[in-house]
C-alpha positions in Angstrom: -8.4 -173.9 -66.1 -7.2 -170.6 -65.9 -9.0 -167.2 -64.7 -9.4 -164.6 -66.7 -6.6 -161.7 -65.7 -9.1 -159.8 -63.8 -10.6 -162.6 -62.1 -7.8 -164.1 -61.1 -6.3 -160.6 -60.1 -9.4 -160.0 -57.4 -8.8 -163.4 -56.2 -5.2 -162.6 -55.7 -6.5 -159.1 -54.0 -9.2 -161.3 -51.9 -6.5 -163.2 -50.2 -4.8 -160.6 -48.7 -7.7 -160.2 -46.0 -6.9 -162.2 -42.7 -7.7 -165.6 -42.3 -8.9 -165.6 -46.2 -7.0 -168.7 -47.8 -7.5 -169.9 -52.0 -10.7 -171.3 -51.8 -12.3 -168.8 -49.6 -11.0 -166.4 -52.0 -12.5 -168.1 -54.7 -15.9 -168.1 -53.3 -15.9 -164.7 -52.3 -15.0 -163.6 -56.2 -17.6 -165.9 -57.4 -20.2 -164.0 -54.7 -19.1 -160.4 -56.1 -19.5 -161.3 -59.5 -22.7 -163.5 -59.2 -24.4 -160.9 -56.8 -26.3 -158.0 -58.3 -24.1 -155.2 -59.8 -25.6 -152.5 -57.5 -25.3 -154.8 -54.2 -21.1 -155.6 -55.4 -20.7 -152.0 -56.1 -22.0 -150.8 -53.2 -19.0 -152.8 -51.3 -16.4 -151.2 -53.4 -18.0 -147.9 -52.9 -18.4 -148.5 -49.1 -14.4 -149.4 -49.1 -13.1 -146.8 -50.7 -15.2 -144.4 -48.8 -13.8 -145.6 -45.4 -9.7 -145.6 -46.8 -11.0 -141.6 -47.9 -12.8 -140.3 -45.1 -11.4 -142.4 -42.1 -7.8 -141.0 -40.5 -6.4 -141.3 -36.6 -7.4 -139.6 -34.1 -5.4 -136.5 -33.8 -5.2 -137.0 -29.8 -5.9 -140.7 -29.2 -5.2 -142.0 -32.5 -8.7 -143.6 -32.6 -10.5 -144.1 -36.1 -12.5 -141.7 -36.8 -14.0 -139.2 -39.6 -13.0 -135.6 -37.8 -9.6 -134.4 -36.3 -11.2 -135.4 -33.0 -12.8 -138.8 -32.1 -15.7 -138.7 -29.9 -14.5 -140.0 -26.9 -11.9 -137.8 -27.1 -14.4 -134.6 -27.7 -17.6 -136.2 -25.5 -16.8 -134.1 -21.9 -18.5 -136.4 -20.0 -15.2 -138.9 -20.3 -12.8 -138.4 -17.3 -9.7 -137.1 -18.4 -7.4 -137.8 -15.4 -7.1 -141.6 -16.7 -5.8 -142.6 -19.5 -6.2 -146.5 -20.6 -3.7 -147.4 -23.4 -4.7 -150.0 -26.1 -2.5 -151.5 -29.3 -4.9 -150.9 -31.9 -8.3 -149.1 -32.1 -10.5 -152.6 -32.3 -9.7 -152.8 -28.6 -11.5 -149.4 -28.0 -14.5 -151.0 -29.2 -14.0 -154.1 -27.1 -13.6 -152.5 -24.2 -16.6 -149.7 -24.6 -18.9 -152.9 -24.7 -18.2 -153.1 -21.6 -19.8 -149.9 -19.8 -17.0 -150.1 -16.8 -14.9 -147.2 -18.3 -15.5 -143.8 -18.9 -12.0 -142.1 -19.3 -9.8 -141.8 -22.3 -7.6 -143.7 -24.4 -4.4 -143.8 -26.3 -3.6 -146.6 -29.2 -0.1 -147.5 -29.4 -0.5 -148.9 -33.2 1.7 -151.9 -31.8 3.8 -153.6 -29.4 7.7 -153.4 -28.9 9.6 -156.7 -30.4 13.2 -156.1 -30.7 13.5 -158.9 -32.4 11.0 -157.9 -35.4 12.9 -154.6 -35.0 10.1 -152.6 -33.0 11.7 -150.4 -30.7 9.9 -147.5 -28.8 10.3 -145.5 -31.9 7.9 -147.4 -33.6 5.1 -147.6 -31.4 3.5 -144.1 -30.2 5.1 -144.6 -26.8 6.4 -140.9 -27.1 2.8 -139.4 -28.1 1.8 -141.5 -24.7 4.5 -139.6 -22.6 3.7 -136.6 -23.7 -0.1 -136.9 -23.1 0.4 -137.6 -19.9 2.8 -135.0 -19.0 0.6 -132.5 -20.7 -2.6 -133.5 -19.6 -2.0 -133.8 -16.1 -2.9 -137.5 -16.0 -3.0 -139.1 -12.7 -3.7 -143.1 -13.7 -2.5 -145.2 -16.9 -4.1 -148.0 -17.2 -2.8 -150.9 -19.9 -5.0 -152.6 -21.7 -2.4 -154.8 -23.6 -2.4 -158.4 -25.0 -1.0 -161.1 -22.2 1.7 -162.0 -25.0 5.4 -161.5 -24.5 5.5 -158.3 -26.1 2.4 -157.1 -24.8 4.6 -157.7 -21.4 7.7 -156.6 -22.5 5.7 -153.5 -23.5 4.1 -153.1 -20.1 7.3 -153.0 -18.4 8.7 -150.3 -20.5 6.1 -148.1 -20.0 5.7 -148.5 -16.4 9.7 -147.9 -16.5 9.3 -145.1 -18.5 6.2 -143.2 -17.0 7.6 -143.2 -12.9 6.5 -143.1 -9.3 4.7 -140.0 -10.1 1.8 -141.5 -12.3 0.3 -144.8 -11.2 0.3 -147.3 -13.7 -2.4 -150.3 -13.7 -2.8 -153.5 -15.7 -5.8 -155.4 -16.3 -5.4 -158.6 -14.3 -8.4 -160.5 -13.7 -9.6 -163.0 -16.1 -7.1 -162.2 -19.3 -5.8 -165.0 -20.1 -2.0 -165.7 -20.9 -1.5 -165.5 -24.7 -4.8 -164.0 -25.1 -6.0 -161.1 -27.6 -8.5 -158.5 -26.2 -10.2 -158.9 -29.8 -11.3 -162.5 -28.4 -12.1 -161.4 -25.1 -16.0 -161.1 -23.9 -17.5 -158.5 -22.4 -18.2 -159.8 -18.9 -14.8 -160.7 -19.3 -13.2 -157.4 -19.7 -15.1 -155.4 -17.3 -14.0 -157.9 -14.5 -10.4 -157.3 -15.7 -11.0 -153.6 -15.7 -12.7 -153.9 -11.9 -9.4 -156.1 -10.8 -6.6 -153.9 -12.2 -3.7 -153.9 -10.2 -0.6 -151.4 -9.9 2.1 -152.9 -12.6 4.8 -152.8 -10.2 2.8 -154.9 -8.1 3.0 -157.6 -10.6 6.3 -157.7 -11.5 8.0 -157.7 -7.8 11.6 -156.6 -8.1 
């Protein structure tokens, strides 16, 4: 049996979310439509009102709803280190764990030349310039343990020179892992066993 066209176009629109399939889609339509009209609405409403109101960072490129986040406004952060992340969920992942306190800078992605995802499209030159500008004296990189999180490690260790000292987190990441999946306790031994990049990858 068919849907009727706007049924069958929210269940179209529902898939689109990640790890949402068919039949998940098709339970989630059902939910909106069967669920009080106030309680459905109030998702749409709550949607468009975060697409509206929520835009980058303009330092960091953290989510947020002014021109500046508030770790990037909050004085109490230490500016001389700056921890570099892909996207902003790993901001969140790694403020659970109370062992940092400086600031950060999301990339937006990781270089894959093969996907065609060179330096130009990642915010590798917004990251240059911050630290040049901003007199930063540590980067730390907070990247996935996949090949293009390492791939994108060594270029900016390349990139940024003797003069800044560049750190990983080492301890406990797993290979292939996302810091999305990581637990706290996790993370904040990474972030207490960071080591200098070159250190890792001996020439």
């Amino acid at each position: 049996m068919d849907y009727p066209e706007a049924l069958e176009e929210l269940v179209e629109s529902l898939q689109q979310l990640p790890t949402i399939g068919p039949k998940s889609a098709q339970r989630l339509a059902f939910w909106l439509l069967e669920s009080p009209e106030p309680k459905a609405l109030r998702l749409s409403e709550a949607i468009r009102n975060a697409r509206c109101q929520i835009r980058p960072c303009g330092r960091c490129f953290n989510y947020t709803d002014q021109e500046i986040c508030q770790i990037c406004s909050d004085p109490q952060r230490k500016s001389s280190v700056l921890c570099v992340v892909v996207q902003p969920k790993d901001i969140h992942a790694l403020e659970k764990t109370r062992e940092y306190r400086g600031s950060y800078h999301v990339l937006g992605g990781l270089l894959s030349p093969l996907d065609g995802i060179g330096p130009d499209e990642v915010r590798i030159q917004e990251l240059l310039d911050r630290v040049h500008e901003e007199n930063i004296d540590e980067v730390i990189l907070a990247l996935d343990t996949t090949v293009g999180g390492e791939a994108t490690c060594l270029y900016l260790s390349r990139q940024l020179g003797p003069k800044t000292t560049v750190t990983r987190l080492a301890q406990g990441l797993p290979a292939g892992g996302n810091l999305d999946y990581t637990d706290e306790v996790t993370l904040g031994r990474a972030f207490r066993g960071r080591r200098r990049v070159e250190d890792l990858n001996p020439q």
